[in-house]
PyMOL Python script that loads the backbone (N, CA, C, O; Angstrom):
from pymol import cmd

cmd.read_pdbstr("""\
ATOM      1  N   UNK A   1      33.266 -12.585 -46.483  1.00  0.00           N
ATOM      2  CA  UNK A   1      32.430 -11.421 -46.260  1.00  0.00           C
ATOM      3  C   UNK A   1      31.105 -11.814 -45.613  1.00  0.00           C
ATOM      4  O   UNK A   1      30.730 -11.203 -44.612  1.00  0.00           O
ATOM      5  N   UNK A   2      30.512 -12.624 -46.038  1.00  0.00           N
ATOM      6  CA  UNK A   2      29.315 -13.562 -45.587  1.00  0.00           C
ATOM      7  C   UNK A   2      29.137 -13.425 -44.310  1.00  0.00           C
ATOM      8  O   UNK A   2      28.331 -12.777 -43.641  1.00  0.00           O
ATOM      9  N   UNK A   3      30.479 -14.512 -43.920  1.00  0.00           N
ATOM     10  CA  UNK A   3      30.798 -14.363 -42.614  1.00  0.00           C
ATOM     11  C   UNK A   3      30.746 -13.658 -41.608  1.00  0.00           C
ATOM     12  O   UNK A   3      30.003 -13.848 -40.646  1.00  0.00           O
ATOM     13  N   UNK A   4      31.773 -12.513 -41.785  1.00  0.00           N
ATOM     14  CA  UNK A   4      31.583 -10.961 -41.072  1.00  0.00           C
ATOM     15  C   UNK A   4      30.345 -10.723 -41.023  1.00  0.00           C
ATOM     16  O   UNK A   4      30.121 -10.263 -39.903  1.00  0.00           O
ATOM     17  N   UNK A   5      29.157 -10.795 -41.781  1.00  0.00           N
ATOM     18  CA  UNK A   5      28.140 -10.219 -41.706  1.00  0.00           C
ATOM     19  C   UNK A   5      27.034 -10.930 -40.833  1.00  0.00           C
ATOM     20  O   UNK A   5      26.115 -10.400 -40.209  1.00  0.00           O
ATOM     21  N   UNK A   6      27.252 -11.832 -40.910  1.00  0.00           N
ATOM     22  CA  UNK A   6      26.454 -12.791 -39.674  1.00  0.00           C
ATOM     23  C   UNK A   6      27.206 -12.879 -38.562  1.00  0.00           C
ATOM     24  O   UNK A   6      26.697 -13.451 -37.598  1.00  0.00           O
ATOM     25  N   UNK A   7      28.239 -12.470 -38.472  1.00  0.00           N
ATOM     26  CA  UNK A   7      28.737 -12.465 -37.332  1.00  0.00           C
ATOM     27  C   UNK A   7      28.126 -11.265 -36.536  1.00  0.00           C
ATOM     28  O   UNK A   7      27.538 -11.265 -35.455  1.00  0.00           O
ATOM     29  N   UNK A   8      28.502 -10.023 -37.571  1.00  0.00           N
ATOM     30  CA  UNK A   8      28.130  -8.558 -36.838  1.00  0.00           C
ATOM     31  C   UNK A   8      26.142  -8.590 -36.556  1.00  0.00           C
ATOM     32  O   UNK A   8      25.530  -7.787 -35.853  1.00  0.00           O
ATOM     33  N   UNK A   9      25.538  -9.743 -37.337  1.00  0.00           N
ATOM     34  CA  UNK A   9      24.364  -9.433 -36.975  1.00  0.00           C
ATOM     35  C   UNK A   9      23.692 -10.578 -35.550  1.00  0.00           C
ATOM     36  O   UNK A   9      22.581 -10.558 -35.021  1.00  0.00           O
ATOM     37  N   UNK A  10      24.606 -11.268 -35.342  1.00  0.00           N
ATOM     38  CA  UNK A  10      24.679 -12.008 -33.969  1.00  0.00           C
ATOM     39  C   UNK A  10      25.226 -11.330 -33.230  1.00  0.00           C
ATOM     40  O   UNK A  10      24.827 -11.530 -32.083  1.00  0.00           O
ATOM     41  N   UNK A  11      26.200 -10.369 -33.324  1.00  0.00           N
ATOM     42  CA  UNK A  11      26.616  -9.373 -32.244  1.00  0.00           C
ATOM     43  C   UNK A  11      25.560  -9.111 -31.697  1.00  0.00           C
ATOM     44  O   UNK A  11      25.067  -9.675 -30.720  1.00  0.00           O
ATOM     45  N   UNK A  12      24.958  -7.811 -32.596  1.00  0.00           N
ATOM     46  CA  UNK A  12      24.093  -7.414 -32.221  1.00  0.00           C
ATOM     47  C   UNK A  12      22.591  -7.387 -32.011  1.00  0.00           C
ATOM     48  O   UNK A  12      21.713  -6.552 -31.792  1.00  0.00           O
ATOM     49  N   UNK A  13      22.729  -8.908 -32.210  1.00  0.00           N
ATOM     50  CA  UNK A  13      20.939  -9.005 -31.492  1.00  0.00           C
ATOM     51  C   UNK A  13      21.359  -9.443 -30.187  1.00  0.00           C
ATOM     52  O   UNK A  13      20.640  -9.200 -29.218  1.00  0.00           O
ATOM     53  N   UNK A  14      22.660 -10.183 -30.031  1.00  0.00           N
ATOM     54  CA  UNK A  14      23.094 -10.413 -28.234  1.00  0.00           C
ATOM     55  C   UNK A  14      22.932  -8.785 -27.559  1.00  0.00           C
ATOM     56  O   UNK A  14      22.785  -8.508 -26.369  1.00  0.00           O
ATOM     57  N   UNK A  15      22.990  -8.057 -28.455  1.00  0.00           N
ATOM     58  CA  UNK A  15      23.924  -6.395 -27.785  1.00  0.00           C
ATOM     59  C   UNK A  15      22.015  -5.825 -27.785  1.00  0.00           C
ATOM     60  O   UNK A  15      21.918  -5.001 -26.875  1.00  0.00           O
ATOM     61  N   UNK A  16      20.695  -6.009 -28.450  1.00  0.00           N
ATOM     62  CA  UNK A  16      20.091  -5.806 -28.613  1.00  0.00           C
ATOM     63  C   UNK A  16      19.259  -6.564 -27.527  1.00  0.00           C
ATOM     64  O   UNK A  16      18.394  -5.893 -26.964  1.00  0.00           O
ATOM     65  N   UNK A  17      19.388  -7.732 -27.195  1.00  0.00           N
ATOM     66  CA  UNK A  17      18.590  -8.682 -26.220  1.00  0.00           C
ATOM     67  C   UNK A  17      19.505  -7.694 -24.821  1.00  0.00           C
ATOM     68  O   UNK A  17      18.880  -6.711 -24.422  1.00  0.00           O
ATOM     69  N   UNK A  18      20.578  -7.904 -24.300  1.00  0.00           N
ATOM     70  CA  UNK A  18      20.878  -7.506 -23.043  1.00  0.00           C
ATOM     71  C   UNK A  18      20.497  -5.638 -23.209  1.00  0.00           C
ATOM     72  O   UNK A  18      20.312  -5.007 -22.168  1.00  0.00           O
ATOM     73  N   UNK A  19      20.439  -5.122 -24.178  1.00  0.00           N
ATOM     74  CA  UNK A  19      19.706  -3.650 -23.455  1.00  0.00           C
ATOM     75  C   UNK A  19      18.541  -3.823 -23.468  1.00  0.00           C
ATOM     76  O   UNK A  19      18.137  -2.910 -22.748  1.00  0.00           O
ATOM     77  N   UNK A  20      17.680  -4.381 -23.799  1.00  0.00           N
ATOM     78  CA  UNK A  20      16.611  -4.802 -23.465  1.00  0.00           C
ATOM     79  C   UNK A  20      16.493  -5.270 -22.001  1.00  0.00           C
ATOM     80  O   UNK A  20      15.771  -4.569 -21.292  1.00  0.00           O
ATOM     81  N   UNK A  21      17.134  -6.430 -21.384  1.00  0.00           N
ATOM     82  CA  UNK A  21      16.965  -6.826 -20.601  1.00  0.00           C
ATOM     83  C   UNK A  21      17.379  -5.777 -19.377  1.00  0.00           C
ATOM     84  O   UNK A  21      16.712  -5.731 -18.343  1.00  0.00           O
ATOM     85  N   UNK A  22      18.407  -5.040 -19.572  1.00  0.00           N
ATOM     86  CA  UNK A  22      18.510  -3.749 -18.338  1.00  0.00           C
ATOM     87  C   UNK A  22      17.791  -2.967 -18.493  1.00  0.00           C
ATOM     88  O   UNK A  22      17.693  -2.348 -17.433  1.00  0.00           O
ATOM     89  N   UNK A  23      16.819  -2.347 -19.626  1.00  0.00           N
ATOM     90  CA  UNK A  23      15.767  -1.687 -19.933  1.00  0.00           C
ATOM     91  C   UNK A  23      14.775  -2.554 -18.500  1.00  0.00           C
ATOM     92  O   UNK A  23      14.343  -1.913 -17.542  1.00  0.00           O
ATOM     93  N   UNK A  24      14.644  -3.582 -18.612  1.00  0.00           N
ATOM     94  CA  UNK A  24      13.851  -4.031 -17.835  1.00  0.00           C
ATOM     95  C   UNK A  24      14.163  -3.951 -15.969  1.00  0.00           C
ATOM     96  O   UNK A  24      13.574  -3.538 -14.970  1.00  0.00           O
ATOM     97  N   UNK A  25      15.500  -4.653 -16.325  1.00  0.00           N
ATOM     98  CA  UNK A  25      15.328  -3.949 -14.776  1.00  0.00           C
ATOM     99  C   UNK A  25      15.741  -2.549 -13.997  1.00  0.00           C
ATOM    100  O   UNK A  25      15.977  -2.524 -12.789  1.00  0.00           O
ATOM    101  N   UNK A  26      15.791  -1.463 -14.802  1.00  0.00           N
ATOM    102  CA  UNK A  26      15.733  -0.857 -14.769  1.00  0.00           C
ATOM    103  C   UNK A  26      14.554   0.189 -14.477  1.00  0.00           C
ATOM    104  O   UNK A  26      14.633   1.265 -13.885  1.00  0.00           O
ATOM    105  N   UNK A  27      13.225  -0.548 -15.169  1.00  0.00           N
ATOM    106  CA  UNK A  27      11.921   0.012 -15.131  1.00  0.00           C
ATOM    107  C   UNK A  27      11.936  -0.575 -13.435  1.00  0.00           C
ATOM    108  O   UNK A  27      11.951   0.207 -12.485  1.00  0.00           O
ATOM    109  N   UNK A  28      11.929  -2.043 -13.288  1.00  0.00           N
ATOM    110  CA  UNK A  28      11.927  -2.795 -12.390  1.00  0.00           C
ATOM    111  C   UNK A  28      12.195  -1.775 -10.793  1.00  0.00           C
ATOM    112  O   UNK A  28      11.406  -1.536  -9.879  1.00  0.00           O
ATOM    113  N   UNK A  29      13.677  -1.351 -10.996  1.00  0.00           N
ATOM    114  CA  UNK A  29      14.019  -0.916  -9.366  1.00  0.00           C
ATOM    115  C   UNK A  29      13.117   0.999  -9.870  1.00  0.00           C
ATOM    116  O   UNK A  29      13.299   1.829  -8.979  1.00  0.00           O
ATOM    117  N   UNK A  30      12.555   1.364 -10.722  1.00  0.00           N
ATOM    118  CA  UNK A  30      12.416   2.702 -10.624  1.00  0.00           C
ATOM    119  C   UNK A  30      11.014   2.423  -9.851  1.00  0.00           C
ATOM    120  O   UNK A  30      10.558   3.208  -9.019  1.00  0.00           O
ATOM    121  N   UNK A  31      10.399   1.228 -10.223  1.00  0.00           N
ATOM    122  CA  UNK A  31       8.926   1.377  -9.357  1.00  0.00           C
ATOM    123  C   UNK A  31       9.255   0.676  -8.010  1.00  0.00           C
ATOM    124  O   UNK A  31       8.352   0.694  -7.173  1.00  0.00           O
ATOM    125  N   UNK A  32      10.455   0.042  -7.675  1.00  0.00           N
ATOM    126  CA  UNK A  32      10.540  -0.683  -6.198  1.00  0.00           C
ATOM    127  C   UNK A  32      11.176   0.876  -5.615  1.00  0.00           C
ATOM    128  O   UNK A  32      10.603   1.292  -4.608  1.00  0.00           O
ATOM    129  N   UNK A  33      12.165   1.642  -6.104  1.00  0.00           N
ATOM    130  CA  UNK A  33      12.027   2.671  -5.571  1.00  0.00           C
ATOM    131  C   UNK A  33      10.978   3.674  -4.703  1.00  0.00           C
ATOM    132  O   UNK A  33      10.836   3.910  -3.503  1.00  0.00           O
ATOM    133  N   UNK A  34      10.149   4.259  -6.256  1.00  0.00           N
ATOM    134  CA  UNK A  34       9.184   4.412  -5.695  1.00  0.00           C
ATOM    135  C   UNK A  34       7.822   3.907  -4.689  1.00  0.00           C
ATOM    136  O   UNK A  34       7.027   4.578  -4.032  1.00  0.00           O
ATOM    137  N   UNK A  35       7.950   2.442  -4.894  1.00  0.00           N
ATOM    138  CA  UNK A  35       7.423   2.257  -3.453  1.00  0.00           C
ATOM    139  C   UNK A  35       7.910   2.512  -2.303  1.00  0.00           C
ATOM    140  O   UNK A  35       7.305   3.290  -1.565  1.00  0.00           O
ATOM    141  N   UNK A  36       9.012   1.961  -1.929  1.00  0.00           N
ATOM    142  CA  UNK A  36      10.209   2.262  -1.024  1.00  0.00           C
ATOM    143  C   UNK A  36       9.800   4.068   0.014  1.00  0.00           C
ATOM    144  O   UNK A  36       9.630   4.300   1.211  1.00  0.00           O
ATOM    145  N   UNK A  37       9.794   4.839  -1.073  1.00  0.00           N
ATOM    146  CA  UNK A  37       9.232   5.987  -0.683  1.00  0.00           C
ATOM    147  C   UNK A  37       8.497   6.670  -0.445  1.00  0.00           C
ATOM    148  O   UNK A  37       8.562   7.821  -0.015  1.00  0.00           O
ATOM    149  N   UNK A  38       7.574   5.948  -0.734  1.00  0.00           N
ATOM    150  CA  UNK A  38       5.784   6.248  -0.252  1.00  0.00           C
ATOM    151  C   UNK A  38       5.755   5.361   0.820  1.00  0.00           C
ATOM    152  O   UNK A  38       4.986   5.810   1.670  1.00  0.00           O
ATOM    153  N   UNK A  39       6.364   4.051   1.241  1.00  0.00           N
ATOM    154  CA  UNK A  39       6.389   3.879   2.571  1.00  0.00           C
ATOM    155  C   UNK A  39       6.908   4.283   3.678  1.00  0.00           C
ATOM    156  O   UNK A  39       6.534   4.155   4.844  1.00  0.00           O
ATOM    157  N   UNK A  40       8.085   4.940   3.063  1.00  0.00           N
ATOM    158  CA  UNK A  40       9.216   5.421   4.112  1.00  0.00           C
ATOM    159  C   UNK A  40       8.175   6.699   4.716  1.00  0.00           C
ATOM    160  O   UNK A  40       7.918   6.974   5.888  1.00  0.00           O
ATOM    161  N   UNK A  41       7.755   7.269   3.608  1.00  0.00           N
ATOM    162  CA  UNK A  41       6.997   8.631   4.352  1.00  0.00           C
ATOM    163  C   UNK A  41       5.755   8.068   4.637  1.00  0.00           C
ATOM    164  O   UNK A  41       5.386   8.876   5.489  1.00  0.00           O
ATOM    165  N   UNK A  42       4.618   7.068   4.516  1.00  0.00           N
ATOM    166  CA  UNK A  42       4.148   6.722   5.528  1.00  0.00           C
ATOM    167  C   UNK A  42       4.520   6.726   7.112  1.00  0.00           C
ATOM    168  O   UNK A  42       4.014   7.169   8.143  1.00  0.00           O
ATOM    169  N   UNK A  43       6.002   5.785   6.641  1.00  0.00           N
ATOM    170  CA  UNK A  43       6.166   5.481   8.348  1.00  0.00           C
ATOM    171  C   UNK A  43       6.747   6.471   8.816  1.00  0.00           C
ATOM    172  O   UNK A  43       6.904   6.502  10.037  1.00  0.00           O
ATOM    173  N   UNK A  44       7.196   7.473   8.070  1.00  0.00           N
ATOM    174  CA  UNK A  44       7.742   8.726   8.759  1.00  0.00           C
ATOM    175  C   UNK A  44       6.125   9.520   9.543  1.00  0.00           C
ATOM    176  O   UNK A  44       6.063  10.314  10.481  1.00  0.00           O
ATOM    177  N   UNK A  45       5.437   9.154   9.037  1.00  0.00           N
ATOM    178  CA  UNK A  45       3.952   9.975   9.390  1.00  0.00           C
ATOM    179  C   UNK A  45       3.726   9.508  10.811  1.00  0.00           C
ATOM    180  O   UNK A  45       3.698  10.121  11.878  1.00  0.00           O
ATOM    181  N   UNK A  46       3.547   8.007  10.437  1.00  0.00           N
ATOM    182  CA  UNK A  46       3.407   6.860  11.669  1.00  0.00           C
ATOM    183  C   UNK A  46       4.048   7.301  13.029  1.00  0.00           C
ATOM    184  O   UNK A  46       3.404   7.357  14.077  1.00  0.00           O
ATOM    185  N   UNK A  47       5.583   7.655  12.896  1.00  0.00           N
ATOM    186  CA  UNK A  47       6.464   7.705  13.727  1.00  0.00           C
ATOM    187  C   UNK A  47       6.198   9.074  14.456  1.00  0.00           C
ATOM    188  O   UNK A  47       6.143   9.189  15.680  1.00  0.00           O
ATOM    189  N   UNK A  48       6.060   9.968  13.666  1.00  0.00           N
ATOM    190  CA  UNK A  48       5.996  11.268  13.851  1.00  0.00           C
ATOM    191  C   UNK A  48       4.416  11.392  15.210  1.00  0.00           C
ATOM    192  O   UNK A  48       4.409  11.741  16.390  1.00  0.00           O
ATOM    193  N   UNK A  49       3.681  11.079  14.598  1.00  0.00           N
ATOM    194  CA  UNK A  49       2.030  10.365  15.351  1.00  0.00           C
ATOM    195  C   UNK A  49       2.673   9.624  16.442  1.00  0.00           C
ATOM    196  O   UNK A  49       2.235  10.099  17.489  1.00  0.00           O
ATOM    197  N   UNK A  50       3.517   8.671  16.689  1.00  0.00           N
ATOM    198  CA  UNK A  50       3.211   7.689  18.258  1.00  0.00           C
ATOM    199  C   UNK A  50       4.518   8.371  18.935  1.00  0.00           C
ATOM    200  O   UNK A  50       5.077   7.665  19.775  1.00  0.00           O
ATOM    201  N   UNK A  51       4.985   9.431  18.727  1.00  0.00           N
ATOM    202  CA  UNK A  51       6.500   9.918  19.197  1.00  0.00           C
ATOM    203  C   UNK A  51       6.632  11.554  19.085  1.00  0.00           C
ATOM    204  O   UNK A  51       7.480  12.299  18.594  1.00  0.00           O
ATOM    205  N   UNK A  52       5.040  11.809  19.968  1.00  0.00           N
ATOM    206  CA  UNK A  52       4.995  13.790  20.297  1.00  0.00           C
ATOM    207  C   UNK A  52       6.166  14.273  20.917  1.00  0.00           C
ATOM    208  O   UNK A  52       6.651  15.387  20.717  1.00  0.00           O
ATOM    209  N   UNK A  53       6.752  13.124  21.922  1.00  0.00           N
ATOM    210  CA  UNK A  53       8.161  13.551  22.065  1.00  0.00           C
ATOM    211  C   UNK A  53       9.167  14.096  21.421  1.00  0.00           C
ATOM    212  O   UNK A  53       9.994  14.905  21.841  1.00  0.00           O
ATOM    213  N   UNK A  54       9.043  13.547  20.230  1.00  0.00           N
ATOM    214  CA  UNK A  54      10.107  14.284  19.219  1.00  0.00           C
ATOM    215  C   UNK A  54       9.453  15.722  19.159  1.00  0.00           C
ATOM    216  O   UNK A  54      10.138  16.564  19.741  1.00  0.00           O
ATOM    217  N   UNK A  55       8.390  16.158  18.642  1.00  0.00           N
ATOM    218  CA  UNK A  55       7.884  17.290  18.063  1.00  0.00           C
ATOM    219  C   UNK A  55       8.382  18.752  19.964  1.00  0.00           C
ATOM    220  O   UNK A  55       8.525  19.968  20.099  1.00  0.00           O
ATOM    221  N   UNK A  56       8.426  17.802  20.684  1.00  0.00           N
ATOM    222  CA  UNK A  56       8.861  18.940  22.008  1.00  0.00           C
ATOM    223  C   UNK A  56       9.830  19.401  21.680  1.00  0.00           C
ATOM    224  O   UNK A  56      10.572  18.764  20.932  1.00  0.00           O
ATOM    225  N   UNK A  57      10.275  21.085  22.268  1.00  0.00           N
ATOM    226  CA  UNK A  57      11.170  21.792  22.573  1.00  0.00           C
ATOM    227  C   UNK A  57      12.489  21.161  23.824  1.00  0.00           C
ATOM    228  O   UNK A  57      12.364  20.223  24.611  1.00  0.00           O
ATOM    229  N   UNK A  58      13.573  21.982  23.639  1.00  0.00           N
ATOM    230  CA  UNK A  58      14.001  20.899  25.030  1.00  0.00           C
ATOM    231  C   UNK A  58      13.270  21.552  26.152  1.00  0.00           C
ATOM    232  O   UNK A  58      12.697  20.788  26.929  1.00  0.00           O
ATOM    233  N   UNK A  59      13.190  22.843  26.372  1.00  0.00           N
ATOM    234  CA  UNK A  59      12.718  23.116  27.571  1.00  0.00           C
ATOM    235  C   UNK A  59      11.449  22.574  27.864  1.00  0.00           C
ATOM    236  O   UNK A  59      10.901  23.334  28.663  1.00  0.00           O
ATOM    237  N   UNK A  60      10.841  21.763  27.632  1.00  0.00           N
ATOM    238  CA  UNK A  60       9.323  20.471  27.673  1.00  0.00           C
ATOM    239  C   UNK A  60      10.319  19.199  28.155  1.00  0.00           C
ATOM    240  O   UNK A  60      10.021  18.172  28.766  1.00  0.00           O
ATOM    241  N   UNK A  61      11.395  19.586  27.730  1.00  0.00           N
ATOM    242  CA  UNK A  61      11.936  18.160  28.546  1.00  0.00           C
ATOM    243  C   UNK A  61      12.751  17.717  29.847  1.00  0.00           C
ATOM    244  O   UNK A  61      12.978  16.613  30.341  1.00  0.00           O
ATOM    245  N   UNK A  62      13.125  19.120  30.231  1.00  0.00           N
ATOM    246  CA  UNK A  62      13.286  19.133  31.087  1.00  0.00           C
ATOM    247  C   UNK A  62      12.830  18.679  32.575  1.00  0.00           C
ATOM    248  O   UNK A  62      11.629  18.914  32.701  1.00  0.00           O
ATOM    249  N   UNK A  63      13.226  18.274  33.400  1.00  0.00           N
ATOM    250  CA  UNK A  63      12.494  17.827  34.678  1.00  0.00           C
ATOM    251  C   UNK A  63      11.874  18.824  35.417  1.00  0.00           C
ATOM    252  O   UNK A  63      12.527  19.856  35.569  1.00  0.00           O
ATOM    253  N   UNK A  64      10.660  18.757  35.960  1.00  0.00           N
ATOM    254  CA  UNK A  64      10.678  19.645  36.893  1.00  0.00           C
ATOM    255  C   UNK A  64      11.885  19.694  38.175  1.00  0.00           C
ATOM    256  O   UNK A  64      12.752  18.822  38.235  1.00  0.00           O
ATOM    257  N   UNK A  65      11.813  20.774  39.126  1.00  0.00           N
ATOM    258  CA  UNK A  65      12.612  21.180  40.159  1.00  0.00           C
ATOM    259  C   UNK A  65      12.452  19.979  41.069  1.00  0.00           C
ATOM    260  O   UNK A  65      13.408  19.810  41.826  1.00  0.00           O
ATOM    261  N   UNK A  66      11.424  19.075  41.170  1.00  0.00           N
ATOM    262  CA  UNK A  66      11.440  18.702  42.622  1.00  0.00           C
ATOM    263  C   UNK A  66      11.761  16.800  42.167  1.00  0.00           C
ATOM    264  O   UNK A  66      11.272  15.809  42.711  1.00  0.00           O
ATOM    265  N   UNK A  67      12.538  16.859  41.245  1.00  0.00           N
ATOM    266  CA  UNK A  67      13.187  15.764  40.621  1.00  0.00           C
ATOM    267  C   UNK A  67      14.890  16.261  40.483  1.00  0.00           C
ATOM    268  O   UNK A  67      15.714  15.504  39.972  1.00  0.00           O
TER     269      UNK A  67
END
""", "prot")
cmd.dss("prot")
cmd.show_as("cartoon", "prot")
cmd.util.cbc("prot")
cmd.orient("prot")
């Protein structure tokens, strides 16, 4: 009986250490995420700013006639 019982309490401090440890990286990718996305929409800002081209209609893109 002894036995069993140190066994089940080594289970679970292994079972107690690894959710812990995905607890961690878990916190880990939620803030690399969120960086991830405050840069992306930076550079979406960036892009948007050096590329007025995009923001044109097609008829702005068109050639004039004597082309």
């Amino acid at each position: 009986m002894d036995e069993r019982l140190t066994d089940l309490e080594l289970r679970y401090m292994q079972q107690e250490r690894t959710i812990n440890e995905l607890n961690e990286t878990v916190c880990r990718q939620e803030l690399s995420i969120a960086r991830l996305e405050r840069e992306l929409g930076q550079i979406r800002e960036q892009f948007l700013t050096l590329s007025p081209s995009l923001n044109r209609t097609s008829d702005e893109d068109e050639l004039p006639p004597h082309y």
